[in-house]
Every structure is written in structure tokens, then in C-alpha cells.
N, C-alpha and C positions, 0 to 999 in steps of 0.2 A: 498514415492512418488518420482517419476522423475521429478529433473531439468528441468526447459524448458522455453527459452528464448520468453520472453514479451516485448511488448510496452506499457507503459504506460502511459497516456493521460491526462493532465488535464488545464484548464482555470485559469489564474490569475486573480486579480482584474482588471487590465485594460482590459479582455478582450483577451488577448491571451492566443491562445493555445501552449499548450510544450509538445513534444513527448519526452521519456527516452526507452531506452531497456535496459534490466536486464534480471537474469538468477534467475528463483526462485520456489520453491516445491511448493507453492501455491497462489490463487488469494491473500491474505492478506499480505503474503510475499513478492510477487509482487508490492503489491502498497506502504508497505513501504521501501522497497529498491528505488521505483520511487520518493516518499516524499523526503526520505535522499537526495536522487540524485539530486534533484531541489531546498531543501530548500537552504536558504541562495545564489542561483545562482544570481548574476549582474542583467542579464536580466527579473528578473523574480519577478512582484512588488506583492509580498503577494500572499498566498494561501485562496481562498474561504472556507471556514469551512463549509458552506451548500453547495459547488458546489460537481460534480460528477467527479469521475476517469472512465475512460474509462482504460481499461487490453484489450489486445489484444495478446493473443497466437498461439506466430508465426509457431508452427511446423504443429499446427491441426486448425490454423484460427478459433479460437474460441475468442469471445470477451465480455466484463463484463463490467456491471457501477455497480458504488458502491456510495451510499451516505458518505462522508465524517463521515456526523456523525452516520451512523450506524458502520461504520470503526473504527472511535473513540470509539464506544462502545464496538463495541468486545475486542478493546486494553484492556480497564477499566474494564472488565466484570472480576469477581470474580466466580473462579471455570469452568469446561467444562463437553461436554457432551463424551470425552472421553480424554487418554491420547494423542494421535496424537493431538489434537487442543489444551493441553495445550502446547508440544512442538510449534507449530506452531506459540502462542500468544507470548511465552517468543524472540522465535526468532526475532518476527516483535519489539517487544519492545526493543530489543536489537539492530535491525536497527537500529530503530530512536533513541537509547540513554538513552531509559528513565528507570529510575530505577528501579529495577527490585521489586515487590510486594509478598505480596505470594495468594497463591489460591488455 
């Protein structure tokens, strides 16, 4: 799958919204390269665990929410329903840091 430059969307706890753009093979990868990109930012007081990411793909204006925790869940999910989405899971955990599992 082609690269292709996103916005990613999402609500702090106070209530503001934060836009990020990335460059990413797909919507999952998308939204944790936007995670990466916002956690731990000054401005930006905590992330909603039930709030929504807004994806917004800038080449073909296509746009996506995501529940956090169905997001979380795919990260957590054990095993796919092919190899391209186990590539895809390892890489988004790899964004975000988190150690790698097997599956």
C-alpha cells in the first residue's frame, strides 16, 4: 500500500482539539504515528481513552473516526486475518514503543 499523507484529529481532556499530519500506509498507522506525535506534547493535557481520532486523507479527502478503544484493541489483538495486517499491527506498535508480542 501507498504512503499518503494524513491529518490526524483528536480531543484532549480539556476539551481541545489537536490536528497532526503524517505520512502513513494505513488508517492504524496513521493514528499511531498521530498518538506518538502528540503524546507527551506541553500543550496537550492527556488523551481520552474513549474519545475518537478523526484520519483525514489528504490526497483523495477521505476521512475516518476511530474509537480509541477499538484501536487499542486491534494493537492487543493476538493473531490476523492475513499477513499484510500483521505487518501493519507490529509497525503501529512499533510507533508507539510498545514491546513487541508474538502472534
Amino acid at each position: 500500500m501507498a504512503a499518503r499523507s494524513c491529518r490526524v484529529t483528536i480531543q484532549d481532556l480539556a476539551g481541545i482539539v489537536h490536528t497532526v499530519e503524517v505520512t502513513a500506509e494505513s488508517l492504524y498507522e496513521a493514528i499511531a504515528q498521530g498518538l506518538a506525535a502528540l503524546r507527551g506534547h506541553e500543550w496537550i493535557a492527556g488523551m481520552q481513552q474513549q474519545g475518537m481520532v478523526k484520519v483525514s486523507v489528504v490526497d483523495v479527502r477521505v476521512e475516518h473516526q476511530v474509537k480509541l478503544t477499538d484501536f487499542t484493541q486491534w494493537l492487543e489483538k493476538a493473531g490476523a486475518k492475513s499477513p499484510r495486517e500483521l505487518v501493519q499491527r507490529k509497525r503501529a506498535r512499533s510507533i508507539l514503543g510498545m514491546n513487541e508480542r508474538s502472534s
